[in-house]
OpenMM code with the backbone's topology and positions (N, CA, C; nanometers):
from openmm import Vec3, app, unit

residues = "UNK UNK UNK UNK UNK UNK UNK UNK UNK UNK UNK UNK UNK UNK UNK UNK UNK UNK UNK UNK UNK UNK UNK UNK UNK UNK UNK UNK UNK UNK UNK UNK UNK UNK UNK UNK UNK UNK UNK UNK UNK UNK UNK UNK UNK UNK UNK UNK UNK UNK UNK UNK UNK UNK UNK UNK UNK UNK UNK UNK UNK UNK UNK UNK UNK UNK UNK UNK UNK UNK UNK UNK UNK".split()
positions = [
    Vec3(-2.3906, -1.1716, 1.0724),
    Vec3(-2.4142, -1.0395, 1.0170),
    Vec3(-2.2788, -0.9786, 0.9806),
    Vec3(-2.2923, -0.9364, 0.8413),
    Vec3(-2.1565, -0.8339, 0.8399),
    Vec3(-2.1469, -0.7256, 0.8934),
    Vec3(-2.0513, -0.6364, 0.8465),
    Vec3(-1.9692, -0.5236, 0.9129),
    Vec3(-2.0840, -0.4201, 0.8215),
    Vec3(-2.0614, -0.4885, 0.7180),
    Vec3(-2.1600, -0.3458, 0.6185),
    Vec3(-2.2906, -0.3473, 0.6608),
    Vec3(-2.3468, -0.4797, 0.6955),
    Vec3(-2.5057, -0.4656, 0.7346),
    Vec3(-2.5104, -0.3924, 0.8529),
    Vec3(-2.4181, -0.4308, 0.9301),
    Vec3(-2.4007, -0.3527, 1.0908),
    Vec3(-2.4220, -0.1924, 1.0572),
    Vec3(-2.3650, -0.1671, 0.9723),
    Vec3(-2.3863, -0.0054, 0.9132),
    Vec3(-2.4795, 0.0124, 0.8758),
    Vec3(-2.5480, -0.0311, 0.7921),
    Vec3(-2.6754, -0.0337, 0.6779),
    Vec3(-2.7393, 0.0355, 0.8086),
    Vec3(-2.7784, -0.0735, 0.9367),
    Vec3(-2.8592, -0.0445, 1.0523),
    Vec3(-2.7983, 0.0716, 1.1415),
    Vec3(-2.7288, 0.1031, 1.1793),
    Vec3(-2.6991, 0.1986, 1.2607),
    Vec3(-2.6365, 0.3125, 1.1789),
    Vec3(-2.6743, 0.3572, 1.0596),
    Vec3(-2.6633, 0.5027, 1.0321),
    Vec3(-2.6997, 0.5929, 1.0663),
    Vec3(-2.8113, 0.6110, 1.0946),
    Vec3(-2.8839, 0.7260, 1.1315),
    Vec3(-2.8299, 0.7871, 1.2693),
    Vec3(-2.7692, 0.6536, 1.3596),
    Vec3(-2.7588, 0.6597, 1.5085),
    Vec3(-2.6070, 0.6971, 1.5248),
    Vec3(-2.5916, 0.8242, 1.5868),
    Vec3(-2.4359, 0.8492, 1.5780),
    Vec3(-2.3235, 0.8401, 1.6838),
    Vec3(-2.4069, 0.8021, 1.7965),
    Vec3(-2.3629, 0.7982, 1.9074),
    Vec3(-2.3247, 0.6526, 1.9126),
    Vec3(-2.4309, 0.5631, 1.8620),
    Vec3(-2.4250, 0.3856, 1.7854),
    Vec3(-2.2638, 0.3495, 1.6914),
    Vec3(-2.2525, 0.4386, 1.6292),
    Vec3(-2.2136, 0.4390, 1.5149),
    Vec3(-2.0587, 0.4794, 1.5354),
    Vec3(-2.0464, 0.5766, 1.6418),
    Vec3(-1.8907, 0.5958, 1.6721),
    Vec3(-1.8699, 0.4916, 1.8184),
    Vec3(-1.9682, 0.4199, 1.9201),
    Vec3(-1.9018, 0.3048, 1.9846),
    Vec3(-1.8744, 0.1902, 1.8518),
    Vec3(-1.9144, 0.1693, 1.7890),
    Vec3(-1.8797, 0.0553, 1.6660),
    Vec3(-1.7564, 0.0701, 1.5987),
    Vec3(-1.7378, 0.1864, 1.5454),
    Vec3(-1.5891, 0.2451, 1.4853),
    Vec3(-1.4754, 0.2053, 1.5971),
    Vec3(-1.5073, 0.2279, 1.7094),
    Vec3(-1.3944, 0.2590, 1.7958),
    Vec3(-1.3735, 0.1142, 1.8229),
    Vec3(-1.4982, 0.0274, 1.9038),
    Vec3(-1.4742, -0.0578, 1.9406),
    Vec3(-1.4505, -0.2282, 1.8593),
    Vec3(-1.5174, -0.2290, 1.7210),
    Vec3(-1.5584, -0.3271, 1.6221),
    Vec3(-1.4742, -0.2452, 1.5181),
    Vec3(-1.4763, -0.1927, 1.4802),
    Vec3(-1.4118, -0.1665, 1.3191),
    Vec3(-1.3132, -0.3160, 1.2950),
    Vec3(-1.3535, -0.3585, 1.1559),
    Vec3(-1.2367, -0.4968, 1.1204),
    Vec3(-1.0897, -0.4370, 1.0620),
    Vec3(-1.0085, -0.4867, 1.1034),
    Vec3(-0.8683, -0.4685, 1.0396),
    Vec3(-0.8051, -0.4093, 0.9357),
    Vec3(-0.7534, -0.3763, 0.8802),
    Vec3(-0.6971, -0.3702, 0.7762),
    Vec3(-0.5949, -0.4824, 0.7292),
    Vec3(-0.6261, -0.5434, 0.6519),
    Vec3(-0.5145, -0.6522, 0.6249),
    Vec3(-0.4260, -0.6353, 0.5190),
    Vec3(-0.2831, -0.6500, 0.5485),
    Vec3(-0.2010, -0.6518, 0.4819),
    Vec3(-0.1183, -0.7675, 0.4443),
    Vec3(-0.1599, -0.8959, 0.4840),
    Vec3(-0.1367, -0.9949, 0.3882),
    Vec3(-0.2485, -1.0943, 0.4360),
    Vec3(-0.2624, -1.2563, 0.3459),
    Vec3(-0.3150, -1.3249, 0.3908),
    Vec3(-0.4881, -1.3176, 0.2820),
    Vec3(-0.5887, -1.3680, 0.2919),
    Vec3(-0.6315, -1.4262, 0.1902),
    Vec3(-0.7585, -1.3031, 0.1729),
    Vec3(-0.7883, -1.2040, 0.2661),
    Vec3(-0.8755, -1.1012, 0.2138),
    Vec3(-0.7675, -0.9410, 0.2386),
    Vec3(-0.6600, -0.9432, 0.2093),
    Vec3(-0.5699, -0.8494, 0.1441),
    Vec3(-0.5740, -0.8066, 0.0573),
    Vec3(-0.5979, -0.8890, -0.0550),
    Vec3(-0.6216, -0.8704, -0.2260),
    Vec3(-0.7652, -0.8901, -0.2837),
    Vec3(-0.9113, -0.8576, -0.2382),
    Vec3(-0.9904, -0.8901, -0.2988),
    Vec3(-0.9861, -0.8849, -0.4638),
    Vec3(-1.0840, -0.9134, -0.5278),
    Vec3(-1.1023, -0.9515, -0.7051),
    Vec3(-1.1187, -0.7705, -0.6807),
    Vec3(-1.0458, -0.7098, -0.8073),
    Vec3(-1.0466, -0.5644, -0.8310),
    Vec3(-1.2180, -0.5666, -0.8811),
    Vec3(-1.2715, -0.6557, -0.9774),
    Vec3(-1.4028, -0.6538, -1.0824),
    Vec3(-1.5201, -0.6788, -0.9914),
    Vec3(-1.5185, -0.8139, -0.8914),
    Vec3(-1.6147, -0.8534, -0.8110),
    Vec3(-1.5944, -0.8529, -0.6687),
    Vec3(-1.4692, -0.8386, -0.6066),
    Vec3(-1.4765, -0.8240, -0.4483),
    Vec3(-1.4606, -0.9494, -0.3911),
    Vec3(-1.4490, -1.0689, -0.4630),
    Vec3(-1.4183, -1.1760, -0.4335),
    Vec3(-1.2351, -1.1911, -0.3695),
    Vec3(-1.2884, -1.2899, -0.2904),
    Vec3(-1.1350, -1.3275, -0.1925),
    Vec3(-1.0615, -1.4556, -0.1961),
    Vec3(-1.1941, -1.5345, -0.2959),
    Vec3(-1.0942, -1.6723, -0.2764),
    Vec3(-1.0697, -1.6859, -0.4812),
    Vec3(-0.9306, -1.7267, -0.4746),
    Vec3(-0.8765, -1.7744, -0.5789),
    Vec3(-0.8340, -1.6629, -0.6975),
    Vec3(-0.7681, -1.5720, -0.5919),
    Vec3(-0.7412, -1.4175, -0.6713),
    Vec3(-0.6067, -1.4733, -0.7348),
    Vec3(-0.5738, -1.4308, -0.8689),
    Vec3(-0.4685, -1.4238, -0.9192),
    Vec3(-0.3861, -1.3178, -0.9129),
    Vec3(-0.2858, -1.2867, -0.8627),
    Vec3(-0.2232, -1.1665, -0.8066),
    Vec3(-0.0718, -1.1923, -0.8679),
    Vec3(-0.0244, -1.2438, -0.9171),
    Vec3(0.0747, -1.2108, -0.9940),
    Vec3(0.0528, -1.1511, -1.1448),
    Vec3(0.1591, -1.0850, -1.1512),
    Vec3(0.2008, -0.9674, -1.2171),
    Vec3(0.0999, -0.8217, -1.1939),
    Vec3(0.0831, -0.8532, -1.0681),
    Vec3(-0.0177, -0.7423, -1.0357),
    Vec3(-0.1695, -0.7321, -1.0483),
    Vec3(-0.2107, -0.8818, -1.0998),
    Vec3(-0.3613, -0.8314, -1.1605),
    Vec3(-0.4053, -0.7949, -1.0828),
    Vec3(-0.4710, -0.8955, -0.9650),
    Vec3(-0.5528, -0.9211, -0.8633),
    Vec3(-0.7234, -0.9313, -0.9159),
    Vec3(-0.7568, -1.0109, -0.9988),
    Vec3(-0.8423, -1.0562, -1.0901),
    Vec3(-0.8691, -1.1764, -1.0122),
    Vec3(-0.9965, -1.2421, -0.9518),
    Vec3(-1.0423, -1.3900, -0.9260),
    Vec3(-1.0158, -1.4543, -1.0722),
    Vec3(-0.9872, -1.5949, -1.0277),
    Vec3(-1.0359, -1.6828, -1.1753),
    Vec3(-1.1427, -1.6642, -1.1854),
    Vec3(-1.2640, -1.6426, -1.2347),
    Vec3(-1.3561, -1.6309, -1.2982),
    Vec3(-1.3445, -1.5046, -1.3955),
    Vec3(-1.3704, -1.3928, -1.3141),
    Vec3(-1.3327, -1.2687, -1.3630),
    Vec3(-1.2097, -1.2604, -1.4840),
    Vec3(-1.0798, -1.3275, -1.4402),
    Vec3(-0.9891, -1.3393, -1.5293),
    Vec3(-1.0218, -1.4069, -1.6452),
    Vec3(-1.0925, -1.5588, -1.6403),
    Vec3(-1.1512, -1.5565, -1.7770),
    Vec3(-1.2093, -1.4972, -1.8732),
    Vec3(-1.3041, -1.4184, -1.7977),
    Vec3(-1.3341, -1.3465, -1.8596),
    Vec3(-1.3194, -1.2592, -1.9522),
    Vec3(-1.1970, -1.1977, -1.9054),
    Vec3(-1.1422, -1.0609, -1.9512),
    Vec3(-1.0081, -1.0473, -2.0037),
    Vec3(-0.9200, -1.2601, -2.0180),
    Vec3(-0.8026, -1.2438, -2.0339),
    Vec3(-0.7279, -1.1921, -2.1988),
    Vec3(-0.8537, -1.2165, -2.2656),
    Vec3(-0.8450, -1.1766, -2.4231),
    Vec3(-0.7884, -1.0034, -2.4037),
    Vec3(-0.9005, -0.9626, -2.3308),
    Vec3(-0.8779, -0.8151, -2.3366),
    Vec3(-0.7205, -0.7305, -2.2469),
    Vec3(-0.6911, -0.8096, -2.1558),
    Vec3(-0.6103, -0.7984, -2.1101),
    Vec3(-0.4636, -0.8160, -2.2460),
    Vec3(-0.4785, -0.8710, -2.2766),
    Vec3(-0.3692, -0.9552, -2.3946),
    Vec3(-0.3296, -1.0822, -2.3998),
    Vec3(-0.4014, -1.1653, -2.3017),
    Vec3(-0.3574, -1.2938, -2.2841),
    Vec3(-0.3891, -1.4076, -2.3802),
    Vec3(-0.3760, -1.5202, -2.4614),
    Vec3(-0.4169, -1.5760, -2.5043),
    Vec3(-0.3806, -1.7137, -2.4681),
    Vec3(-0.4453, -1.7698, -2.5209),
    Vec3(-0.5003, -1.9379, -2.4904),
    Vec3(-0.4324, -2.0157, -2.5960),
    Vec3(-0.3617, -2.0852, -2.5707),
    Vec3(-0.2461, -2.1705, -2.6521),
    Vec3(-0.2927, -2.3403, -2.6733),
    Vec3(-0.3669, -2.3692, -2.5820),
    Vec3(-0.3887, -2.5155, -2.5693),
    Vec3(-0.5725, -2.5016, -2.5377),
] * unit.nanometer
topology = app.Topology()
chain = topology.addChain("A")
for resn in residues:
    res = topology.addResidue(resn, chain)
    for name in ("N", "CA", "C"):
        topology.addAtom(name, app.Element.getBySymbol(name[0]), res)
C-alpha cells in the first residue's frame, strides 16, 4: 500500500491521521533516484535531468520538438 492510499483511507480520521504524519511520513529526498520525479508524469525511473529538464524518456520524446530539440540521425 502506498503513502497516498494510506491517506485516501484515513482522512476523515484526525487523530489517525496526525499518529501517521508524525510517525510514517516518507522522507524528503534530496538525491538518489526518486529526488527528481518526470515534471509531465511523476515517473522516477529514467529521468533526464540534465540541463535541468527532469523529463522521463518517454515524456521527452514526446515533447523534444517543442522543447527545440531536433533529431539529426
Amino acid at each position: 500500500m502506498s503513502f497516498k492510499n494510506l491517506l485516501k483511507q484515513i482522512e476523515g480520521k484526525e487523530i489517525k491521521l496526525a499518529r501517521v504524519m508524525k510517525f510514517n511520513k516518507p522522507k524528503d529526498r534530496r538525491f538518489g533516484r526518486n529526488a527528481f520525479p518526470c515534471r509531465r508524469c511523476g515517473k522516477t525511473e529514467g529521468v533526464i535531468t540534465k540541463y535541468g529538464l527532469r523529463y522521463c524518456r518517454q515524456c521527452f520524446r514526446e515533447i523534444a520538438r517543442d522543447l527545440g530539440f531536433e533529431k539529426y540521425n
